[in-house]
Backbone as numpy.savetxt, mean C-alpha at the origin, in Angstrom:
# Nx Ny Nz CAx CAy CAz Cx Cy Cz
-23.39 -29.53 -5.37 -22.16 -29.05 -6.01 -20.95 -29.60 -5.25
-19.77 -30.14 -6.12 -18.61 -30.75 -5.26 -17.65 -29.43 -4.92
-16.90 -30.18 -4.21 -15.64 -29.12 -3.51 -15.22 -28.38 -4.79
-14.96 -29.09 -5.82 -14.11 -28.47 -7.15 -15.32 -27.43 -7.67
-16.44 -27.70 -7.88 -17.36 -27.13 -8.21 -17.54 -25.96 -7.82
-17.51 -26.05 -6.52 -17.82 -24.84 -5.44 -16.69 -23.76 -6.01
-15.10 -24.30 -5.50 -14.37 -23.23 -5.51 -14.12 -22.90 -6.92
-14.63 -23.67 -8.13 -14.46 -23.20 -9.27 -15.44 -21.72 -9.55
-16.60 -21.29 -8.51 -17.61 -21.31 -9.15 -16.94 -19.69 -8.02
-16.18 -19.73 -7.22 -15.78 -18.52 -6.20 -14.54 -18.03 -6.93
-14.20 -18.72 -7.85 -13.02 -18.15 -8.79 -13.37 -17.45 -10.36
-15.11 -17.92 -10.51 -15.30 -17.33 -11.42 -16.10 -15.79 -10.85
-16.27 -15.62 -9.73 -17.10 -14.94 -9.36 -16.06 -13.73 -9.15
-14.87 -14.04 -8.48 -13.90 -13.12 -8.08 -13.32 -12.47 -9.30
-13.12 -13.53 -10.57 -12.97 -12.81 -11.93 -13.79 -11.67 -12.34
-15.10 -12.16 -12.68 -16.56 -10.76 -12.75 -16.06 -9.84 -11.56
-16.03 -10.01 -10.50 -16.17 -9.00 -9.28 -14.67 -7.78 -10.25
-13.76 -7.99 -10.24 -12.51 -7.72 -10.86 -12.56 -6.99 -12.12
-13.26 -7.81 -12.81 -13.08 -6.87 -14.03 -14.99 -5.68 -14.21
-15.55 -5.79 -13.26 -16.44 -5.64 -13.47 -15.96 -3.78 -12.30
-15.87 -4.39 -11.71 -15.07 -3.30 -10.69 -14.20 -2.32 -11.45
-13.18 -2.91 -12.21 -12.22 -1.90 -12.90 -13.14 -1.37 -13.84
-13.41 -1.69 -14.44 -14.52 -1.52 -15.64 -15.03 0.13 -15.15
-15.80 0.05 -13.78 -16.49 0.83 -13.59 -15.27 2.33 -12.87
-14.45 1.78 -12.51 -13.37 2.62 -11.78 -12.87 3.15 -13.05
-12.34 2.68 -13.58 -11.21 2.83 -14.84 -11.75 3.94 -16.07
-13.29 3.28 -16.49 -13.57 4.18 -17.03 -15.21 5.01 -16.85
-15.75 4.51 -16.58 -17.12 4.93 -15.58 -17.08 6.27 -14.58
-16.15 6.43 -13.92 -15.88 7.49 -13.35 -14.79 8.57 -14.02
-14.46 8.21 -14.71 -13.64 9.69 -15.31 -13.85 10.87 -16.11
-12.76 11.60 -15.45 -13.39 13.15 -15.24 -11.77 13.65 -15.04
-12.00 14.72 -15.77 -10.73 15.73 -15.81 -9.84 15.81 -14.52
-10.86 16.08 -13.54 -9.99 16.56 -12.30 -9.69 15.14 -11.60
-10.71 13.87 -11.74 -9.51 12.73 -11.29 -8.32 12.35 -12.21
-8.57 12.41 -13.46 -7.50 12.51 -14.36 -5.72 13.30 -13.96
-6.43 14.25 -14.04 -5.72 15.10 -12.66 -4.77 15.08 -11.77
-6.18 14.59 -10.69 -5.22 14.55 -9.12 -4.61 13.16 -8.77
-5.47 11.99 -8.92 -5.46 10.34 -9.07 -4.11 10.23 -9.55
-3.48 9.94 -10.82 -2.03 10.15 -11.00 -1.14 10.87 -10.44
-1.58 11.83 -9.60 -0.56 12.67 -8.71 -0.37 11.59 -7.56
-1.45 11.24 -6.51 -1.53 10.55 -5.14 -1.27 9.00 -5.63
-1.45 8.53 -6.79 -0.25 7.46 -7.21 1.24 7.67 -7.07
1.52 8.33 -7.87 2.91 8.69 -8.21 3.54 8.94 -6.95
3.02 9.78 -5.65 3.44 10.05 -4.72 3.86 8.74 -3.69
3.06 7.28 -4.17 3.27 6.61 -3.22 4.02 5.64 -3.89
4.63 6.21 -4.88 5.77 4.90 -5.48 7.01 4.50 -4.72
7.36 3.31 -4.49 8.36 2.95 -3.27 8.21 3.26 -2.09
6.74 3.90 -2.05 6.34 4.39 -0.32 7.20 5.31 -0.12
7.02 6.52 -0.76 8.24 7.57 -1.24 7.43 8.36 -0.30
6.04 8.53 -0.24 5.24 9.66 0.86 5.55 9.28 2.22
5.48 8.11 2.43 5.38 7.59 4.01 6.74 7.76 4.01
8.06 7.56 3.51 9.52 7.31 4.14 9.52 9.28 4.08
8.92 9.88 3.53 9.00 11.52 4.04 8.32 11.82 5.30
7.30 11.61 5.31 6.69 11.63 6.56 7.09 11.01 7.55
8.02 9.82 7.11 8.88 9.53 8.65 9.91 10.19 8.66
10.55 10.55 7.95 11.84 11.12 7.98 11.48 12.52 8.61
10.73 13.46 8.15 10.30 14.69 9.34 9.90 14.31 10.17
9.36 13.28 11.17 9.06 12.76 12.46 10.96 12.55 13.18
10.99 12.07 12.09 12.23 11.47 12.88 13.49 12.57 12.72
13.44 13.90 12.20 14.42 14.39 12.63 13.48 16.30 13.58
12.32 15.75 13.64 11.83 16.76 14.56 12.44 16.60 16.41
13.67 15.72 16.72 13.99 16.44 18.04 12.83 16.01 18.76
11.91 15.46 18.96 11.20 14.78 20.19 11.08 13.00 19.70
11.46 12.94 21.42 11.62 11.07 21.44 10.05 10.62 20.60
9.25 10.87 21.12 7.70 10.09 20.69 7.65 10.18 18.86
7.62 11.15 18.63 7.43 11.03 17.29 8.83 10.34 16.69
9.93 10.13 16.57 10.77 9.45 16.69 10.13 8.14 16.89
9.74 7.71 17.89 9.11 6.17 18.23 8.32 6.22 16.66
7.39 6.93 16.34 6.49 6.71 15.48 7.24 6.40 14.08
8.04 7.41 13.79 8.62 7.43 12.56 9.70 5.41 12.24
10.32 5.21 13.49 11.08 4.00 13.40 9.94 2.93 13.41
8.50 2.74 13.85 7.85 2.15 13.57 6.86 2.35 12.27
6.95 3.32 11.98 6.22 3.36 10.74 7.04 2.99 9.06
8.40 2.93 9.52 9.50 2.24 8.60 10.02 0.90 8.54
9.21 0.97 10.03 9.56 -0.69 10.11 8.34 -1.45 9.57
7.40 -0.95 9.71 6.06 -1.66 9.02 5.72 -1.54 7.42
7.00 -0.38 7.17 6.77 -0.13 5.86 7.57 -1.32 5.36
8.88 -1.55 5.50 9.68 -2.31 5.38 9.22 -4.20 5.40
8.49 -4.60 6.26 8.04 -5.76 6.20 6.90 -5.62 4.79
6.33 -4.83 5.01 5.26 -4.73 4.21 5.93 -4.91 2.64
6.78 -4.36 2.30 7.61 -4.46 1.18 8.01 -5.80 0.70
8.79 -6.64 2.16 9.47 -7.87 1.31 8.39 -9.05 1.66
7.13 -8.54 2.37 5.99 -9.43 2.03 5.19 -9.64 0.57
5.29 -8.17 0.29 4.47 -8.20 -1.28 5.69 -8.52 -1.92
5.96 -6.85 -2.23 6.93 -6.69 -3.80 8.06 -8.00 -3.74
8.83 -8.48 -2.76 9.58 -10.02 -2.37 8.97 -11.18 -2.38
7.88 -10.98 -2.09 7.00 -12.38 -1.53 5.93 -12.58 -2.49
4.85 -12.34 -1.79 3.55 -12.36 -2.60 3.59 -13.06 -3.66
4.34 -10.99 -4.27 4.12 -11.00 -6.19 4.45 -11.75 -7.20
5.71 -12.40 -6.16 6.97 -13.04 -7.14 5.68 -14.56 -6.88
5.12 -14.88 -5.93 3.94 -16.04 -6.00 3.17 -16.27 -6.76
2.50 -14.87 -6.84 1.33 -15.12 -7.96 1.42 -14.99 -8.95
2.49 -14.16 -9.71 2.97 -13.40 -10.71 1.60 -13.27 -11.99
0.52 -12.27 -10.98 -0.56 -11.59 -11.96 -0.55 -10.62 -12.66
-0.14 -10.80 -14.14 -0.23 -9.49 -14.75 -1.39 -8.17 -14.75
-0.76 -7.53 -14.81 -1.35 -6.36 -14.95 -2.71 -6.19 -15.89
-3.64 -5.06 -14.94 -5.07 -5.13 -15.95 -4.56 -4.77 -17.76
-3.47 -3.51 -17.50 -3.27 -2.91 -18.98 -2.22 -4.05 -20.03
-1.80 -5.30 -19.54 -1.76 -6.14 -20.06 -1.97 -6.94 -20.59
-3.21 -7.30 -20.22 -4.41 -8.59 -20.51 -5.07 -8.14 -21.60
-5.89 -6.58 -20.98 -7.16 -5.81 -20.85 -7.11 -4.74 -22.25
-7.01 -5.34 -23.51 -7.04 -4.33 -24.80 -7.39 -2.65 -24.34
-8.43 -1.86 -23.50 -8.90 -1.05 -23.15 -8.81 -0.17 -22.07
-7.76 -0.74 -21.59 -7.90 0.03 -20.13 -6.90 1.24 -20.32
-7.45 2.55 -19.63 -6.94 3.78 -20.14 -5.61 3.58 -18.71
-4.86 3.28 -19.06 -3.28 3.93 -18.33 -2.65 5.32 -18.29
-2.75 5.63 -17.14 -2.99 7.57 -16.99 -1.29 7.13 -16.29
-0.62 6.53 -16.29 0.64 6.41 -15.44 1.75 5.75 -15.95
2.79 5.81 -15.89 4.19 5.26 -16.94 3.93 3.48 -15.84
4.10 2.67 -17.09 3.82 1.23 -16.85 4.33 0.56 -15.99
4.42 -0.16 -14.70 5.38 -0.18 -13.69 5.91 -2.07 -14.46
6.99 -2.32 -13.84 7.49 -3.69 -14.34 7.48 -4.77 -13.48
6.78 -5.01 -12.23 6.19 -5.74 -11.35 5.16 -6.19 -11.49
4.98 -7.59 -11.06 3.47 -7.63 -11.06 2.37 -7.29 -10.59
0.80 -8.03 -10.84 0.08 -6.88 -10.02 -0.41 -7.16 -8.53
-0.57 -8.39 -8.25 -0.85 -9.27 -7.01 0.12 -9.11 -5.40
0.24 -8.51 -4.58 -1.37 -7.68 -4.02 -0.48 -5.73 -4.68
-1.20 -5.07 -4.66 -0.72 -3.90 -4.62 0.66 -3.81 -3.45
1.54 -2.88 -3.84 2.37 -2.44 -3.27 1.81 -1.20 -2.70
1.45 -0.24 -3.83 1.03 1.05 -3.31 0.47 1.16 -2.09
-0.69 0.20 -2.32 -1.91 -0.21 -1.16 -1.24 -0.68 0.13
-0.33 -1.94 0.24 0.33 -2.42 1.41 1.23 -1.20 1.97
2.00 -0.31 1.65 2.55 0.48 1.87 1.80 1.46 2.74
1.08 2.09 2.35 -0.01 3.15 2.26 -0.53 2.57 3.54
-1.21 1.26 3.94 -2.05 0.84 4.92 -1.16 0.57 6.14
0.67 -0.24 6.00 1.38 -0.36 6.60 1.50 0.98 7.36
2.66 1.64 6.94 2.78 3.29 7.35 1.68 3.94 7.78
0.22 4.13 6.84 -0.84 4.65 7.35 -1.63 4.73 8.67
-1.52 3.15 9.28 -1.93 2.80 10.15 -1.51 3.02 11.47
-0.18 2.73 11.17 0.55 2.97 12.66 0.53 4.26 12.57
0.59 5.49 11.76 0.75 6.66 11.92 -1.00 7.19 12.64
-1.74 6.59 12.39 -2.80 6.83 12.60 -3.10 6.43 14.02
-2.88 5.52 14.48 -2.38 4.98 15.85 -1.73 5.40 16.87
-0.42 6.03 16.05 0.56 6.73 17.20 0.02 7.83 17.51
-0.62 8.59 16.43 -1.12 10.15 16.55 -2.56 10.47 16.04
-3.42 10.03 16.92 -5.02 9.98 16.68 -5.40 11.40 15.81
-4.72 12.52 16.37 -5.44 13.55 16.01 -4.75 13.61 13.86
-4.04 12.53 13.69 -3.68 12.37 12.15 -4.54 11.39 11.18
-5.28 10.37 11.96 -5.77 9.51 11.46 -6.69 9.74 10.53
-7.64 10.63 10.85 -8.89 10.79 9.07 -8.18 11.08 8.26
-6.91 12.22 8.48 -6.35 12.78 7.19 -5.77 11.58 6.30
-4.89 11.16 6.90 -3.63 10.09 6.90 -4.88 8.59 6.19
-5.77 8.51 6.72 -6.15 6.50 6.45 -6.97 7.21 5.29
-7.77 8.24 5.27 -8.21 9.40 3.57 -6.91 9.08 2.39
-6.33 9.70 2.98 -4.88 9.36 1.68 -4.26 8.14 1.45
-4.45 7.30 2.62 -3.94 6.07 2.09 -5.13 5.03 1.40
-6.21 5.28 1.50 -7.73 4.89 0.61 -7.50 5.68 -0.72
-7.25 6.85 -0.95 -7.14 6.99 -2.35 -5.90 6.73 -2.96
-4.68 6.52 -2.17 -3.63 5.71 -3.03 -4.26 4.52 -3.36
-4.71 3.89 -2.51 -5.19 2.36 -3.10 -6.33 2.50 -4.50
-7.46 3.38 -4.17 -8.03 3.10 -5.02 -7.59 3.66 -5.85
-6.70 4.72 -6.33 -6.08 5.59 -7.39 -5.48 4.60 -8.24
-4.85 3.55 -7.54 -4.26 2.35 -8.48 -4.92 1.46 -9.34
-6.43 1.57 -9.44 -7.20 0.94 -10.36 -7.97 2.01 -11.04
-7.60 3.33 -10.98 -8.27 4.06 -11.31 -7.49 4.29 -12.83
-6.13 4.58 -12.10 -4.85 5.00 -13.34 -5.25 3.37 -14.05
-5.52 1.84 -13.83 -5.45 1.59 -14.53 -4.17 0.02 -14.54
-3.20 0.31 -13.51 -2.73 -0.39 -13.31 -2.39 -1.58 -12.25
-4.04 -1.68 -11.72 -4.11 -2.55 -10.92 -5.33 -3.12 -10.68
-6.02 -3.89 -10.51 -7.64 -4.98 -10.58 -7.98 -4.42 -9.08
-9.03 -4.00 -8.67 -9.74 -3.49 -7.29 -9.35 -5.10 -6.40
-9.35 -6.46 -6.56 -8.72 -7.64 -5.65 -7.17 -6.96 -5.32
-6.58 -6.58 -6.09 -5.09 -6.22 -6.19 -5.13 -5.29 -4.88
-5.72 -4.21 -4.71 -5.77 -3.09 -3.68 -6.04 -4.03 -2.48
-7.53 -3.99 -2.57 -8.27 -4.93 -1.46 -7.28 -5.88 -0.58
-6.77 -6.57 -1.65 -5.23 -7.62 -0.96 -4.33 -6.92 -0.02
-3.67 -6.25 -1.00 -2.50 -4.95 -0.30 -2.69 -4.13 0.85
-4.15 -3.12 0.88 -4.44 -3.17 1.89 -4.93 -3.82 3.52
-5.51 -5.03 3.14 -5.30 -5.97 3.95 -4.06 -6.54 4.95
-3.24 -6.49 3.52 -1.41 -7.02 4.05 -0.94 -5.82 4.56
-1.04 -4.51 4.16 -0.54 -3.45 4.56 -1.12 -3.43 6.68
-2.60 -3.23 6.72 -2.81 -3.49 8.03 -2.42 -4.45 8.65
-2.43 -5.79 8.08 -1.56 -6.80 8.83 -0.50 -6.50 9.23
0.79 -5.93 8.22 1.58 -5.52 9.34 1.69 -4.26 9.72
0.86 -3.15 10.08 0.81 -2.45 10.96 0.15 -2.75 12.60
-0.79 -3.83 11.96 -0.76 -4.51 13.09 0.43 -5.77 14.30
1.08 -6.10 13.29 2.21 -6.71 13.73 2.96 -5.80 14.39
3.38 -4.91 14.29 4.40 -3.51 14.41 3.66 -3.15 15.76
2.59 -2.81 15.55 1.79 -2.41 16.88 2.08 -3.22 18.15
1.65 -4.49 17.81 1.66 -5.48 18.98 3.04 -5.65 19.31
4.05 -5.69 18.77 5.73 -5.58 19.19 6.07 -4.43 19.35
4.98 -2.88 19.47 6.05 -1.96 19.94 7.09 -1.57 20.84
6.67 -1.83 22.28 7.65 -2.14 23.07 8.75 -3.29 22.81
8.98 -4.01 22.03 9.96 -4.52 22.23 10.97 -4.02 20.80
9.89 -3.32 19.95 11.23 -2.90 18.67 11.40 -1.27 19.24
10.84 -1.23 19.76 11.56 0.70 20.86 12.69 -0.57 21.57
12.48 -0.81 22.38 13.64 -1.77 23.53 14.72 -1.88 22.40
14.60 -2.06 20.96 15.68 -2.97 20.81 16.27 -1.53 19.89
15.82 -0.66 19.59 16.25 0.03 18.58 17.04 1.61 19.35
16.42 1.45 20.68 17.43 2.42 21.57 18.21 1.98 21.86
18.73 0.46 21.88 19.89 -0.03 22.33 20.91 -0.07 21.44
20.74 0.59 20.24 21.80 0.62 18.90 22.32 1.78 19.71
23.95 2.20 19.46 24.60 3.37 19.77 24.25 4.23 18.59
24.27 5.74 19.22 24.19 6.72 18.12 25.77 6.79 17.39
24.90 7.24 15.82 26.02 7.24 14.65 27.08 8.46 15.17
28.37 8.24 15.39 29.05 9.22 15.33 30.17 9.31 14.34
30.38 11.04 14.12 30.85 11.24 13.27 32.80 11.28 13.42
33.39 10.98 12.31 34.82 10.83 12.35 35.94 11.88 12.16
36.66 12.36 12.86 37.21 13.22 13.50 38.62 13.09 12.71
């Protein structure tokens, strides 16, 4: 088999893997109560609307450490953002399963982005991670919820199981980035003066 052959033959495979996957997510498993809850723990992670709450009570709980956590877990959210929803998506520009896909049950109001890698997912794994990191005794709860945001997104319907898989990937990438520069984005982010107010 030639080079073209080969990777033709890993592009048809990743297609089946994809729709064969949603297939079984989308409608194979449904049931009232994921019907349910699945569109809730979506909805919650739109714009990384859960994680910028959960930093925002870190960061106005009055102790330095969790503070550290919260400015790094916004900062990883933040890369993570203009890597996909900036970067990525605008690359691949893969439509959506409920676009293509005559059948796929959409439990969620239609988002207008594309689908390549998940946002939800990069978000979720970004924030997730370092939070899981900074504060061990948070991590099952915390990397639990950020696994069913991801998979919740092919569940509702509006995203191919590669789409998650991606996002989450990119999401740990940069929580891993964030990690390995913590000391130097603490160094640089105590050296901003505090906001004061005008008199």
């Amino acid at each position: 088999m030639g080079e073209t052959g080969f990777w033709d033959s890993i592009v048809i495979w990743l297609k089946s893997f994809d729709l064969s996957w949603l297939e079984k997510i989308n409608h194979g498993l449904q049931n009232p109560f994921f019907d349910w809850l699945l569109p809730l723990i979506s909805m919650a992670g739109g714009g990384g609307m859960i994680w910028i709450v959960f930093s925002l009570v870190l960061l106005t709980s009055g102790r330095s450490g969790t503070k550290k956590v919260a400015i790094l877990m916004l900062m990883s959210l933040f890369i993570s953002f203009l890597a996909g929803e900036e970067g990525l998506k605008h690359y691949f520009q893969r439509p959506r399963p409920f676009e293509t896909i005559p059948d796929v049950d959409l439990l969620v109001k239609p988002p207008g982005s594309y689908s390549f890698p998940s946002g939800h997912a990069a978000n979720a794994f970004a924030s997730g991670l370092v939070l899981a990191r900074m504060i061990p005794v948070l991590a099952w709860p915390v990397l639990i919820l950020a696994a069913l945001m991801a998979f919740s997104r092919v569940y509702v319907g509006v995203h191919y199981p590669l789409d998650v898989i991606a996002g989450s990937l990119l999401g740990a990438a940069c929580a891993l980035l964030v990690l390995k520069f913590e000391s130097s984005i603490t160094r640089t982010v105590q050296k901003i003066p505090p906001f004061r107010t005008l008199n």
